[in-house]
N, C-alpha and C positions, 0 to 999 in steps of 0.2 A: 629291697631291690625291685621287685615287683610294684612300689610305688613310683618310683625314680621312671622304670620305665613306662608308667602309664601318665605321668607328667610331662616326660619325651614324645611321646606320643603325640599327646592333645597337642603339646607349642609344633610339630609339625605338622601337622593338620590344618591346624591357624595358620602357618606362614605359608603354605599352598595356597589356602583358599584367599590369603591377601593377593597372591602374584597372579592368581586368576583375573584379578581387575587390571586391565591395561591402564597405563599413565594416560593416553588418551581417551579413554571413558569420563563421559560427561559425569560429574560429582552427584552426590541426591541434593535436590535442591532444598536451600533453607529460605525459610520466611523469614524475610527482616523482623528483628525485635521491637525495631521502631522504625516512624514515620521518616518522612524527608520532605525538602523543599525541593523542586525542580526548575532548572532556568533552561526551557527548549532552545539550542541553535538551530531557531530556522534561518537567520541570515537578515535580517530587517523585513523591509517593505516590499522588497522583490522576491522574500521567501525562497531565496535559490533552493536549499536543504529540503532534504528528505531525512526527518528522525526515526530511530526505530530502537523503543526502549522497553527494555525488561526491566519491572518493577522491583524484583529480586535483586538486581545487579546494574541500579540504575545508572550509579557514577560513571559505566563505560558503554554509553548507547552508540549504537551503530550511525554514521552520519554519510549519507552520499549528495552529490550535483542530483537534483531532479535531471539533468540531462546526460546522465550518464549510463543509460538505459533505454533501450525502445522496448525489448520485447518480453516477455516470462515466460520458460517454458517447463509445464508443471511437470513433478516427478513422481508423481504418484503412477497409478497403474493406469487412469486415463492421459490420454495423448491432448493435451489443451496447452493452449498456449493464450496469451494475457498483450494488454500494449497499456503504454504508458500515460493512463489518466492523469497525472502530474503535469502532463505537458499538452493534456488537450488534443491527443492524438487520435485519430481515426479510421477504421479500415472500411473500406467498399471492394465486395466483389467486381470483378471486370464480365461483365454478360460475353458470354461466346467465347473467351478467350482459354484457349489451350496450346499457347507457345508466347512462352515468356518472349520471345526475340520478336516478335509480331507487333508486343505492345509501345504506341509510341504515346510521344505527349499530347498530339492531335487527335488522339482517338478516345482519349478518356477528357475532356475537357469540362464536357457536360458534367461528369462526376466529380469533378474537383468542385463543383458550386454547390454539392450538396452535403458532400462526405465533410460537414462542417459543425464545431462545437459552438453552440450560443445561436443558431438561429431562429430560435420560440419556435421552434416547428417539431409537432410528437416526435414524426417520422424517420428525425437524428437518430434515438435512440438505437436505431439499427447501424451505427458502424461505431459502438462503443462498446466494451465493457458492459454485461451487468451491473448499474451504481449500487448493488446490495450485496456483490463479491461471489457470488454464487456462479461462478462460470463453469463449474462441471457441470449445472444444467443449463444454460444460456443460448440462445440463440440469434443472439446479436454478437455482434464483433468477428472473431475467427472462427469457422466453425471446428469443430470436433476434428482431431487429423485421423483420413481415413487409411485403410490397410492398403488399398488400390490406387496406387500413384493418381490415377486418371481421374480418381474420384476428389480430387482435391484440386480447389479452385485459385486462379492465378487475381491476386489482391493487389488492389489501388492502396498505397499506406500514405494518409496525410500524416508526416511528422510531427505537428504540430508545430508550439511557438517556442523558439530560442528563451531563457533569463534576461531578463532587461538589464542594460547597464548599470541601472540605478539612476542615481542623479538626485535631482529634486523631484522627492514624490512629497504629497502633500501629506501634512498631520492627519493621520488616520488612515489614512487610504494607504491601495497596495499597486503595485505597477508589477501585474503577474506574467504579460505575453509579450516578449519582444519579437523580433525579425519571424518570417516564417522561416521553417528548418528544410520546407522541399518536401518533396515527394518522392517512392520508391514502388514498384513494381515486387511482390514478391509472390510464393510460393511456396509451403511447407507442407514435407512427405514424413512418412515413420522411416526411422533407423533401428537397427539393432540396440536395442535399449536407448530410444531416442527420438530424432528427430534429424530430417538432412531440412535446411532453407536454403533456398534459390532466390537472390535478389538483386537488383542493379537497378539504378537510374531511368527514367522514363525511357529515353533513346538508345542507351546501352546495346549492341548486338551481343550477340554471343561470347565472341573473347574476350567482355566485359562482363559478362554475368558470373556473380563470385555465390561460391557454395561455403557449408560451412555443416561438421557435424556437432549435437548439440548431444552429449549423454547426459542421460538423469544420473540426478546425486541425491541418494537418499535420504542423506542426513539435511536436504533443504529440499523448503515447499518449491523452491521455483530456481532456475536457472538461468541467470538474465544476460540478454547480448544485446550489443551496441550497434545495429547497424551501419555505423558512419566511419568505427572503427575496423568493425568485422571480427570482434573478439569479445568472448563473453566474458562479463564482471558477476563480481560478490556483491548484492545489494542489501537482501535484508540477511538478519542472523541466521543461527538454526533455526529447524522447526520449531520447536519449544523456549529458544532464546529472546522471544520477543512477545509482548504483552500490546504495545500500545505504538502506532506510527504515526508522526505529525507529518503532514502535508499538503500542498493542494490536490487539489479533487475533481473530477467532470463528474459531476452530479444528472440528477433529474431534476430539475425545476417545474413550479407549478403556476398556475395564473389561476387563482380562486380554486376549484374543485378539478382544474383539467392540466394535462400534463403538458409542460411545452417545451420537452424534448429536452438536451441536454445541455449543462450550464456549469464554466467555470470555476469553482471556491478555492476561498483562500480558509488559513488558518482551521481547517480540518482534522479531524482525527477519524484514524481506522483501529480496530481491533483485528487479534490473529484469530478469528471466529475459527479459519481452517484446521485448529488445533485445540478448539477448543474452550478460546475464551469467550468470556460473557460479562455482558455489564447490560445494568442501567439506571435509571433518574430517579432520585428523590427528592420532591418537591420540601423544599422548607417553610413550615407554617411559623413566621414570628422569627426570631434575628436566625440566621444561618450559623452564627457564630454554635449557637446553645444545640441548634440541632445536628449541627457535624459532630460536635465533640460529644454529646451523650450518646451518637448511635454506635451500637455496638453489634457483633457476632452474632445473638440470638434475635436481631432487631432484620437480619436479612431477608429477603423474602426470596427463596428458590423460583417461585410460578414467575418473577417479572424479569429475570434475566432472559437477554436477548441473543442466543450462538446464531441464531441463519442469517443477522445483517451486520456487514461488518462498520457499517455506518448506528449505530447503537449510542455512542457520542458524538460521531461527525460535527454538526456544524450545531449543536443544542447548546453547549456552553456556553455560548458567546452570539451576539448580534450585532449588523449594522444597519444605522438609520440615517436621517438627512438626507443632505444631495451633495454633490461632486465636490463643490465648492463650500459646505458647511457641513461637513462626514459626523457623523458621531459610531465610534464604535466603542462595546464592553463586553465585560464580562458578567453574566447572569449574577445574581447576589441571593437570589431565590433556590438556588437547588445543587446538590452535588449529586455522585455517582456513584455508585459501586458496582466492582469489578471482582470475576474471577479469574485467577490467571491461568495459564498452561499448565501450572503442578496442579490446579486445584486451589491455589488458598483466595483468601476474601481482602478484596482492600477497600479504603473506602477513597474518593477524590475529592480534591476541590479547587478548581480554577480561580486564580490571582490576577491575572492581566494578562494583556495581547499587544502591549503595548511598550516600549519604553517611557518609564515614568516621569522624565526629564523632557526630554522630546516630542513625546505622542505618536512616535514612530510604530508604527503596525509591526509583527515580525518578532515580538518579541515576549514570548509566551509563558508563565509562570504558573505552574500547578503542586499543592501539595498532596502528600498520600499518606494513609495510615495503614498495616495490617490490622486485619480482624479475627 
């Protein structure tokens, strides 16, 4: 009897401690037992797509419009908020200005000709993004939201550029900026677990300036809204549900040893550094083929992984040469990647093409992976 009841026992104890896990609790993550091939939907030549794929659970990668987003606003415990490099967006303070209704289109003119991505000039750099992801220290783009409304400045937002229609883009090349998207006057203050934004239209008065509050949600790095629509969207996964994002990029661009401010890319990759992933390059001496498939686990090197930029692959895989009119773009045949993901485990990559292989059509990106 005395057995019976201590076999009673234990099976309720076990079926407690199962019902303690809620249905919605994230699973423990498993490493694939094997590799895969990847076929990126960026969308062709015009790159509309923004991918964002977990390595773990590749077959169902997140896919949005690059234009389905302006802004991020982070949920962690600092008050930052992010804009949409995808679309070559820009912020400038407005000098003096402390009443949104004040601001018209004739008063910031001068600043629409600067607050601009691609003009070889250092000095862009100040109405972007950090291009290295690192915007809880950053001091270009938005600044930090402060506690004291007043303390927090009223912003020129250049939209950026619309998705081009497409059409006839040429073999290899990519047609990334269509129409401009307009300009927006705004303003962002703390909310109670959050964030309030104040924005409208250059000339907008008052009973057109539309509010909107924004709460952090823990289970994501970032919470993103649409200015155009006035409703925030789901962009990338969870925190932890995303290893690797294809897309375009405002970068920093260089002319020999000097910086010249910020510049459009296509066919880009980021990493979720903010959670902790990390990659980087390994050079292959002699065919690529022999050197991806003998390296292995113990062949890692901890010192060369890269977590503070989330450009660590960016635009390294792949290069274009030529001119307008005779493009040649590829993919490196010299080197792959390895990658740690958000659980922790090791993989290793290796890019296949950028291209459709029929066509020459850019937009069209193939990479294989393996766990290590």
């Amino acid at each position: 009897m005395m057995k019976y009841l201590k076999i009673l026992s234990l099976l309720s104890i076990m079926t407690a401690t199962q019902s303690c896990l809620s249905a919605d609790d994230d699973p423990v993550a498993v490493r694939p037992m094997t590799g895969s091939e990847v076929n990126v939907t960026l969308g062709g030549a015009t790159e509309p797509n923004q991918v964002w794929i977990d390595l773990s659970e590749h077959e169902n990668p997140n896919i949005n419009k690059r234009t389905d987003w302006d802004l991020g606003f982070y949920s962690g415990d600092d008050f930052r908020v992010s804009i949409n490099g995808s679309l070559a967006m820009t912020v400038i303070k407005i000098p003096n200005a402390t009443d949104l209704n004040k601001v018209k289109a004739n008063n910031v003119e001068s600043l629409k000709e600067i607050a601009q991505v691609g003009t070889f000039d250092a000095e862009n750099l100040k109405y972007i993004d950090n291009p290295n992801g690192d915007f809880l220290k950053q001091t270009t783009g938005i600044d930090a939201i402060k506690a004291n409304d007043a303390d927090n400045p009223i912003y020129l937002v250049n939209m950026g550029r619309e998705i081009p229609a497409g059409g006839n883009v040429a073999a290899g090349t990519v047609s990334l900026s269509g129409d401009e998207r307009g300009w927006k006057k705004m303003q962002i203050l703390r909310a109670p677990n959050g964030y309030k934004i104040r924005y409208a239209d250059l000339n907008a008065e008052n009973e057109n300036i539309k509010e909107y509050i924004i709460t952090k949600d823990p289970e994501y790095n970032f919470t993103f809204f649409n200015l155009k629509t006035g409703t925030p969207v789901k962009i990338q996964p969870k925190k932890k549900k995303w290893d690797l994002a294809f897309t375009t990029f405002t970068n920093e661009v260089f002319m020999g040893a000097n910086s010249a401010g910020s510049y459009f890319y296509a066919d880009f990759i980021v990493t979720n550094t903010l959670n902790g992933v990390g990659a980087y390059q390994v050079n292959a001496t002699g065919s690529l083929d022999e050197a991806y498939s003998t390296f292995k686990l113990k062949d890692v090197d901890p010192s060369k992984f890269v977590f503070n930029d989330h450009r660590a692959i960016g635009d390294k895989w792949r290069t274009t040469t030529g001119t307008s009119t005779n493009p040649t773009a590829f993919v490196y045949s010299d080197r792959f990647f390895v990658l740690k993901d958000a659980e922790g485990f090791y993989f290793k990559l290796r890019f296949n093409t950028m291209k459709n292989s029929k066509s020459g059509e850019r937009g069209f990106t193939n990479f294989e992976f393996d766990p290590l």
